[in-house]
Structures are given as structure tokens and as C-alpha cells.
C-alpha positions in Angstrom: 15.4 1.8 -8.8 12.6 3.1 -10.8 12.2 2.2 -14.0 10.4 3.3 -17.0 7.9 0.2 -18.8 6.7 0.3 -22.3 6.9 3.7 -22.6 5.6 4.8 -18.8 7.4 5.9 -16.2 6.0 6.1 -12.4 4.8 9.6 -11.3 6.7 10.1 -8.0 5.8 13.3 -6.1 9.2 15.4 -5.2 8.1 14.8 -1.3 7.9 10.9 -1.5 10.9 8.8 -0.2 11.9 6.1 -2.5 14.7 3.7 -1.0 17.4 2.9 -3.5 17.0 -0.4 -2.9 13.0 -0.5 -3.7 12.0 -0.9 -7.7 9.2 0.9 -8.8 8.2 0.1 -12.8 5.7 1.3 -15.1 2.3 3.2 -14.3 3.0 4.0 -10.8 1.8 7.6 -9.2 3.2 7.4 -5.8 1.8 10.7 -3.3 3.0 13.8 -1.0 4.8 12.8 1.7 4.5 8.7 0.7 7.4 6.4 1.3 9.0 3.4 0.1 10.8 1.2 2.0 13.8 -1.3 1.4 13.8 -4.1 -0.8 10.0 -3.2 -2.1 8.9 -3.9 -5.7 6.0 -1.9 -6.8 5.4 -3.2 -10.6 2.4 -1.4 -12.8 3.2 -3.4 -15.8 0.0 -4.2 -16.6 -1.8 -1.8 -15.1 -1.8 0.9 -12.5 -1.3 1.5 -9.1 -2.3 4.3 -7.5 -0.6 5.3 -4.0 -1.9 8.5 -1.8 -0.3 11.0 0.3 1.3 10.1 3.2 1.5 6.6 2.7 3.9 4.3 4.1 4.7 1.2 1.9 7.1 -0.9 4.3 10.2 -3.1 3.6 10.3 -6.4 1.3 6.5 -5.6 -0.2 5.3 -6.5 -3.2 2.4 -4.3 -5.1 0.9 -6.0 -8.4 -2.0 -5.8 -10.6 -4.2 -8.0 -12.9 -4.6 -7.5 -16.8 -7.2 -6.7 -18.5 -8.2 -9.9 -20.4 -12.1 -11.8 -21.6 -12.5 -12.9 -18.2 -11.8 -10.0 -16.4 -12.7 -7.0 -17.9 -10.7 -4.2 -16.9 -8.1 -6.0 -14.9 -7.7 -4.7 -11.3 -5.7 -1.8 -10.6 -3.9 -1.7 -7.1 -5.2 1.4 -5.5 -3.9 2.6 -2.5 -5.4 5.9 -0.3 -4.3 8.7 1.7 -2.8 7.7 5.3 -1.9 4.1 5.0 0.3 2.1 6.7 1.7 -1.0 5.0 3.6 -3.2 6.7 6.8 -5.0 6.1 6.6 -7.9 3.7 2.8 -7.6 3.0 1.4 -8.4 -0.9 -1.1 -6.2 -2.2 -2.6 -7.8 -5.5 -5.5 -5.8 -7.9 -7.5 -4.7 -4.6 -8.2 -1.3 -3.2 -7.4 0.2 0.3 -8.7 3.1 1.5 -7.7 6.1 3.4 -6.6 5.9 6.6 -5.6 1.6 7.3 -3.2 -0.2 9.2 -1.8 -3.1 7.3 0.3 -5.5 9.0 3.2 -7.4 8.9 3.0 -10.1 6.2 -0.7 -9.7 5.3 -1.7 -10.6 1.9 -4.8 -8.7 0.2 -6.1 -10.4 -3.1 -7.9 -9.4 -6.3 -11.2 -7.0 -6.1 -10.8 -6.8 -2.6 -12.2 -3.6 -1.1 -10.4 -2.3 2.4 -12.8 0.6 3.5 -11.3 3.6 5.4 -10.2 3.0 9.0 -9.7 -0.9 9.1 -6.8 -2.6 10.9 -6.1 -6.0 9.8 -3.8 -8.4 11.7 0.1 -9.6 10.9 0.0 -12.7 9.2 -3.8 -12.1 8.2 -5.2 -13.2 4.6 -7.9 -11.1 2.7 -9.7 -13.5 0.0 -10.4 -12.0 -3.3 -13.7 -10.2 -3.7 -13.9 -9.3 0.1 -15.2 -6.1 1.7 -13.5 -5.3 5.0 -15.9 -2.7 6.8 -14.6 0.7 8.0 -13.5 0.3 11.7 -12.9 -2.9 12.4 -10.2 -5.0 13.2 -10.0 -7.7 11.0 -7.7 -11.0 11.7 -6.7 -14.9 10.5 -6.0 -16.5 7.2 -8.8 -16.3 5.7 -9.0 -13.1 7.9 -12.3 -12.6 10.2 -13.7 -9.3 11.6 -12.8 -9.8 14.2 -14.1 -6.5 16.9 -14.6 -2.2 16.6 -11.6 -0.6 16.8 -10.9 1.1 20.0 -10.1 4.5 20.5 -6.6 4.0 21.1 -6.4 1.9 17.7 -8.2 4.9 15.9 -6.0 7.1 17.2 -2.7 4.9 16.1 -3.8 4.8 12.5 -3.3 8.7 12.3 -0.2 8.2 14.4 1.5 5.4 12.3 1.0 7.3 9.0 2.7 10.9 10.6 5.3 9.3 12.2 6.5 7.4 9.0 5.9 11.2 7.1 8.3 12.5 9.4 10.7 9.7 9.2 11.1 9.6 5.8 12.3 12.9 6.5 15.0 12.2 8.1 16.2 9.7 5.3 15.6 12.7 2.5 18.2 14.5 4.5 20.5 11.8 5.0 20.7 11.4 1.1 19.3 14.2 -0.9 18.3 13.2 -4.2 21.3 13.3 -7.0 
């Protein structure tokens, strides 16, 4: 379902796959190529979020923001890059992730924290608020730890993950065109 709030409507390019069953509300510009999965709720109510091209936003998310209020100027805008693949049932909350990340299962990132491009973090992982993860590493635990350089193999997957749910969500556009 996507749904208009307060006068704003997401921004959905005509090549992202939006489930039926995922709810996207408010100031939402989703990318080329992106996909949401089922049972996702992507809600820019009070303020935006900002997903990338070929981005892969997996089932039973959640993607939130923080107002802008005295004590925290601005708010924090969820911001998503290009090449991202995002687990099923992880929480994203007022950080930013970079291009080209891996995001596992049930991983929860929190305000003003700053995934750099090409960073892995573990299933199950927690990302404090206000943390920096450094480009390629793999990062694991609750809170989460960097934990070692990603291999070559690992490098190779985060280009790998982020095709192969482009081309999937392919195959679901053609299952159901839009209308």
C-alpha cells in the first residue's frame, strides 16, 4: 500500500518493485531497479527517507525517521544508497547506509549512525546510535564489533546480492504487472 501523508506522496521510480503487502507513507523516494519486500513498512512521516537504485529492502522491515525538534535539530532522515541489501526483518531508524552494504537478517541500525560503503554487518547485530562502521569490514554482536576486512569473496557477494535481488524483482513485475 502506498500512501500519501500530509500532503506527500512517496516518489517510487516505474522500475522499483513494491509488494502489495509492504506500506510505504509520506516522503519516501524509493530508486531504479529497488525492491520492497512483504510485510515491509517504510514510514517518512516525519521526515524523509531516501532509498537508491538497486536496493533491496527485505521482508517484515521497518524504516523510520526522527523529527526535527529543540534537541535535535534537523531530525535524522533515513538514507539509504545505491546497491544495498537489507535483510529480512532488520530496523533502520534516522541513520545513513551507504552504497554498496550487506545488512542482515534482524539487524537494528539506530539514530545518526553512519554505514560507510562496502560494510557487512552480521544477523542479529546491533548498531548504537552515533556509530561509524568503516568501509570494508565486517561488523558483528549487539552492540555490534568490527569485527575483520572483508574477504574477496564477501566483496564480491555484496555486488552479487544486490543484482540478483534486481533481477528477481523482475520476475515478480511480470507475475503482476502494475494495474
Amino acid at each position: 500500500m502506498i500512501r500519501t501523508f500530509k500532503g506527500i506522496a512517496p516518489t517510487i521510480a516505474d522500475s522499483a518493485f513494491i509488494d502489495e503487502t509492504a506500506v510505504v507513507i509520506g516522503n519516501v523516494t524509493i530508486g531504479e531497479d529497488s525492491s520492497v519486500w512483504p510485510m515491509t513498512v517504510i514510514r517518512g512521516d516525519a521526515n524523509s527517507i531516501t532509498i537508491g537504485n538497486r536496493t533491496s529492502i527485505q521482508d517484515g522491515s521497518v524504516l523510520h525517521v526522527n523529527h526535527d525538534a529543540e534537541f535535535n535539530p534537523g531530525g535524522d532522515p533515513l538514507i539509504v544508497g545505491d546497491n544495498v541489501t537489507v535483510g529480512h526483518r532488520v530496523m533502520l531508524h534516522g541513520c545513513t547506509i551507504k552504497d554498496r552494504c550487506l545488512i542482515g537478517m534482524s539487524v537494528t541500525i539506530l539514530d545518526k549512525v553512519v554505514v560507510e560503503s562496502g560494510v557487512l554487518i552480521g544477523a542479529g547485530s546491533l548498531v548504537s546510535p552515533g556509530k561509524i562502521l568503516e568501509s570494508g569490514y565486517l561488523y558483528v554482536g549487539s552492540p555490534a564489533r568490527r569485527i575483520r576486512r572483508l574477504t574477496d569473496d564477501e566483496l564480491y557477494y555484496l555486488d552479487y546480492a544486490a543484482d540478483f535481488y534486481a533481477n528477481l524483482k523482475l520476475e515478480y513485475m511480470a507475475e503482476s504487472p502494475p494495474g
